[in-house]
N, C-alpha and C positions, 0 to 999 in steps of 0.2 A: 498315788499315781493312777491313772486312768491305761485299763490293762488290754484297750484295745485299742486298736489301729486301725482309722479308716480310714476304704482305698475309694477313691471318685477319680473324679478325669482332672481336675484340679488340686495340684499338691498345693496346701496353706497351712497355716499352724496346726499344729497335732495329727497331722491328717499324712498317709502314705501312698506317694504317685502310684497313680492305678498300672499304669503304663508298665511300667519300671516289676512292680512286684508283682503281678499276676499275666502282665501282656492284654491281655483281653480277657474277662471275664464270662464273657458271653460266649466267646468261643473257645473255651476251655472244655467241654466235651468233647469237639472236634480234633484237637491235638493234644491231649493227654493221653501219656503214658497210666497204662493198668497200674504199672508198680510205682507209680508217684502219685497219682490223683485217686481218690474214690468221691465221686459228684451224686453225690444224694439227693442233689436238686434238680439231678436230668433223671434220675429213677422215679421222682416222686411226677415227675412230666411225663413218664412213661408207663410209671405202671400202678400210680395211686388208684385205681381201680380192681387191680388185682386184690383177690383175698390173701394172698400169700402177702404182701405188703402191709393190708392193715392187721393180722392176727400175729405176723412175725416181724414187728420195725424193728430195724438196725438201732434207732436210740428211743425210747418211750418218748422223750418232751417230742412233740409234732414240728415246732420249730426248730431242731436239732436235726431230726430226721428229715432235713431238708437241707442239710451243710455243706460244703464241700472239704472234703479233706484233703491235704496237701501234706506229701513230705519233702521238707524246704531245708536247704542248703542255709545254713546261717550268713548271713554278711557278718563284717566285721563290728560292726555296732550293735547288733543285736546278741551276739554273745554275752553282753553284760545283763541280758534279762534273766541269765538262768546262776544259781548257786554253785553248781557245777560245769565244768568242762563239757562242750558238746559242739559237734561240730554240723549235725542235723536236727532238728524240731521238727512235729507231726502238727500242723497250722489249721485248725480253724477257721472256714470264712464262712459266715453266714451272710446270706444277700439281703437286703433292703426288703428284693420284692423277686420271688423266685420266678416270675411270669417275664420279668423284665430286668436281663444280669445285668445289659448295661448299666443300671442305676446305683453297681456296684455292691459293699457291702463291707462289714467289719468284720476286723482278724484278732486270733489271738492263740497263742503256741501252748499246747499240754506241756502244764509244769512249768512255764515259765514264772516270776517272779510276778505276783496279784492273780493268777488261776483259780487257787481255791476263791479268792473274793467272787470273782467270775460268775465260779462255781452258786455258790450261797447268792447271787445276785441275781442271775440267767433261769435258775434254777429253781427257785423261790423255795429253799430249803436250808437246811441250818445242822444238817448232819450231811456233811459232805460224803463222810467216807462207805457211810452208806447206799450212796446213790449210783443204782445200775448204769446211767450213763455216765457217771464221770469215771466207772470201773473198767466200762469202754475203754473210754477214750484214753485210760490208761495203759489197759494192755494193748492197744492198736501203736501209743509212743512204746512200746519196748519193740515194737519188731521193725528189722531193714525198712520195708517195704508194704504197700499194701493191695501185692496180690492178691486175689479174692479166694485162692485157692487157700496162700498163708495165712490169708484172715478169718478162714472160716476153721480152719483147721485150732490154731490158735484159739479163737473165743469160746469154742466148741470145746475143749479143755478144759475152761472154765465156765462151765456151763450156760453159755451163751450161744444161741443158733437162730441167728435171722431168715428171713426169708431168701429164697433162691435170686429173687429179681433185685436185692442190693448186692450180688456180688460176682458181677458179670466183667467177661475181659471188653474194654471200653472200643468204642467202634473205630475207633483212631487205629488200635491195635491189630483189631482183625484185620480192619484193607491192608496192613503193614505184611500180619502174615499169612496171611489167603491164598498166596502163590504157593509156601512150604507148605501149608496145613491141607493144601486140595489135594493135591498128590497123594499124598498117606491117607487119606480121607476116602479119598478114589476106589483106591483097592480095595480096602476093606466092603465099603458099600457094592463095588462089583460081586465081593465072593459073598456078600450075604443075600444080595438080589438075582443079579443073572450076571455070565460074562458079558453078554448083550447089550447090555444096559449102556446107553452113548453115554458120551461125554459129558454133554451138554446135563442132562438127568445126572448124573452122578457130581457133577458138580454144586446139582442146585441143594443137593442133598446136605452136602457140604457144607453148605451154607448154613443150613436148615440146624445142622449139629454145631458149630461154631455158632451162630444166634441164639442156639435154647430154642428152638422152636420147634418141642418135639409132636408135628400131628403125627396122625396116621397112617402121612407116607411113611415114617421110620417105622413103622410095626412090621416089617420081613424082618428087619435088625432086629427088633426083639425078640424075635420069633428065634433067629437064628444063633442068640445068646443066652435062649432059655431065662429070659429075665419077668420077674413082674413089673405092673407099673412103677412101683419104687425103686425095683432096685434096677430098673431102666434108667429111672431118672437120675439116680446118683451115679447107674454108672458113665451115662455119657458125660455128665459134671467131672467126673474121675478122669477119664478120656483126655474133656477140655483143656484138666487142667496139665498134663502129660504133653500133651499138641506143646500150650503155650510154652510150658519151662522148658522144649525140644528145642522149639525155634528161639527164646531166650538166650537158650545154652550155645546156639552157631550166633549168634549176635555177640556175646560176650568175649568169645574168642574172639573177633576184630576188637573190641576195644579194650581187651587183657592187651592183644598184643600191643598198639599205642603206649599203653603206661609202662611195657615193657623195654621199650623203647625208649621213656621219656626216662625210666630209672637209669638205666645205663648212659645216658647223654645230658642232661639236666644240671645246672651248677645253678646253686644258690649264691646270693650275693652279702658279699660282706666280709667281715674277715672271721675267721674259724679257727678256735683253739682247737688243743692236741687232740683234746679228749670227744671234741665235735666229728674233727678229721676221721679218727679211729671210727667212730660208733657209724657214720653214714658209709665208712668203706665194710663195715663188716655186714649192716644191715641191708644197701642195696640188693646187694648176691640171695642174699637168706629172704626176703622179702620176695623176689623176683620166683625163687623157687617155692614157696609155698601160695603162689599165685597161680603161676604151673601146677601143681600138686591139687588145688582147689577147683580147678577148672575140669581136670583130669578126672576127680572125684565124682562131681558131678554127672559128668560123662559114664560113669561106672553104674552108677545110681540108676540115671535113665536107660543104663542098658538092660535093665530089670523088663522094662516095658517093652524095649523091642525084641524080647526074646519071646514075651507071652504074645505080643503083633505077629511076627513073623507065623508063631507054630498056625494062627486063625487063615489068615492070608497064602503063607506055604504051603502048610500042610493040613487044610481045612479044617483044623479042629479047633472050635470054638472056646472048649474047655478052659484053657490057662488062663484064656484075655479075658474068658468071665469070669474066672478068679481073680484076676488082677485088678478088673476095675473094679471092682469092689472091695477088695482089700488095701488099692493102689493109695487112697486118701494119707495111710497113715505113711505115707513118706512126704505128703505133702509139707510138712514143718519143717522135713531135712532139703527139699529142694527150695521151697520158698528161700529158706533165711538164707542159707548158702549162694544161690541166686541174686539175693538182694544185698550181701554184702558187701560180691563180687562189681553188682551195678552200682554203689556206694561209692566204692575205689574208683571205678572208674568216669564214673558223673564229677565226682569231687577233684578229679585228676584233670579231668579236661576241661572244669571250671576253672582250679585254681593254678595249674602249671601247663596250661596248653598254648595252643599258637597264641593267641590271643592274647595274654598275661605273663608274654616276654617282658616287655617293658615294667611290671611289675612283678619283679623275681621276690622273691622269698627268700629272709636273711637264715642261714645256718640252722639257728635255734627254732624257727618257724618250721621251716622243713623236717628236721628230726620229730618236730615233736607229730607231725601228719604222719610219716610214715612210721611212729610208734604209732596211731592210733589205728591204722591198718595192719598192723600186725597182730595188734590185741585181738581186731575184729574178726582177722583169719584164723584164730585158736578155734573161734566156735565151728568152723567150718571145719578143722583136724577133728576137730571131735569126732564127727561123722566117719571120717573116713577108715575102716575097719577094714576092709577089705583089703589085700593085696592085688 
């Protein structure tokens, strides 16, 4: 079988409507989601000139390092490409012609059924299990999402560490949070600068830190963090990635609350033995609250952060928050995945039992086996949660 899929503006034999599975190719930077897209082929338009780009690629082959990545909701027909049960795949699109998206480009899902061929073909190698990029692109299919924060934290485990310019929050994301993140952004930049300091300036700064564009208007902040160039630069990446999984975390509560909603009021269709009845009356309740619990978690986690904010901001002392961003990374695996579990439930909820997908209800056995697969997927997030 031929183990890719091409997407063109013309659906014909073998070939996968562009429309349908991607929307727009071209303008996939522009409204992608950080935790579902990572677009290698707008980094490589952006900052193939950087040295940090060609000394650290995100995948050695050059034409790799130029993919899009996508974490993709299975349809119903495409589950049969994999051995195992899954209800998400980490997809593959490499473009035609990275200069020109519209010309489309071909796909293909980590681990799905002819990948290693793929592999040995794309590749032009013949020890797969060997090869840095296909070790990639396997650990990037084991995690929810592909925040740049969880992806870095992740690869960086297995000693894998690209460069800073592949794993940026996508521009879609920042206009999204720019309103939350100036605010918080604001104060701190006042008490490291002056109280003085307008609006208008402490905004632009904001910017400046959400972009990664750290000149040497931010050297008062470093000054004021007692930071070297390095551990400047990781810690506002640290910062970044606190800002995003903040405003994540008040997003996810509107849309926990929806599924919470949609569990308590939702009827599958069809008719339901005893043993069905039983398991969805005992699971909705038990589900519902470790949803709660999850979200709750979280919330507990990131108050790590705003305790060491506050003391900078409050009570002028820099101290905590420069320990914290620098040590703040290593929670990054417990918010990433927790975070992306949570947008899992809830992306896969409003695709597949939302307004929209009334008229195609879900028979009993369908339903149970989803909200078993959301319960599995909240263990990992229990894990975490230690705290009282």
């Amino acid at each position: 079988m031929n183990a890719f899929a091409v997407m063109d503006k013309t659906a014909g034999p073998g070939t996968t409507n562009f429309n349908r599975d991607v929307r727009s190719l071209a303008n996939l930077g522009d409204t992608a989601s950080t935790s579902r897209v990572l677009n290698l082929s707008q980094v490589y338009a952006t900052s193939a000139r950087e040295k940090d780009y060609q000394l650290k690629p995100f995948f050695r082959d050059s034409q790799l390092n130029k993919c899009i990545l996508v974490k993709h909701t299975l349809r119903s027909n495409e589950r049969e490409l994999f051995t195992r049960i899954r209800r998400t795949a980490t997809k593959i699109i490499l473009p035609f012609d990275v200069n020109d998206l519209k010309l489309g480009g071909r796909s293909i899902m980590v681990n799905q059924i002819g990948f290693e061929h793929f592999c040995r073909a794309y590749l032009n190698t013949d020890d797969v299990a060997s090869s840095n990029d296909v070790q990639v692109l396997k650990l990037l299919d084991q995690l929810p999402s592909l925040d740049p924060f969880l992806v870095r934290e992740h690869l960086a485990r297995h000693g894998n560490r690209p460069g800073a310019c592949y794993l940026k929050i996508s521009p879609y994301d920042i206009q999204r949070m720019i309103g939350f993140a100036n605010e918080e952004i604001e104060r701190l930049v006042r008490t490291a600068f002056s109280s003085s300091m307008s609006g208008g300036a402490a905004i632009k700064l904001a910017g400046k830190i959400l972009a990664n564009e750290l000149d040497k208007e931010l050297w008062p902040l470093k000054a004021t963090l007692r930071m070297s160039d390095d551990e400047f630069s990781d810690g506002i990446f640290s910062w970044r990635g606190f800002l995003y999984f903040k405003w994540r975390h008040i997003e996810l509560q509107e849309e926990m609350r929806r599924v919470l909603e949609g569990l308590a009021t939702y009827q599958p269709l069809g008719a339901c033995d005893e043993g069905m009845r039983e398991y969805l009356k005992e699971t909705r309740p038990r589900l519902a609250r470790s949803i709660v619990n999850a979200v709750a978690a979280v919330g507990r986690t990131l108050g790590v952060y705003d305790t060491a904010y506050h003391a900078l901001v409050d009570a002028s002392n820099p101290g905590p928050f420069r320990r914290f961003l620098l040590d703040g990374p290593s929670l990054f695996y417990e918010l990433g995945e927790s975070i992306g579990i949570l947008s899992h439930i809830g992306s896969f909820w409003s695709y597949r039992m939302g307004q929209q997908m009334l008229t195609q209800r879900l028979t009993p056995a369908e339903y149970g086996d989803i909200l078993m697969d959301f319960e599995d997927s909240l263990m990992a997030v229990a894990q975490y949660d230690t705290r009282t």
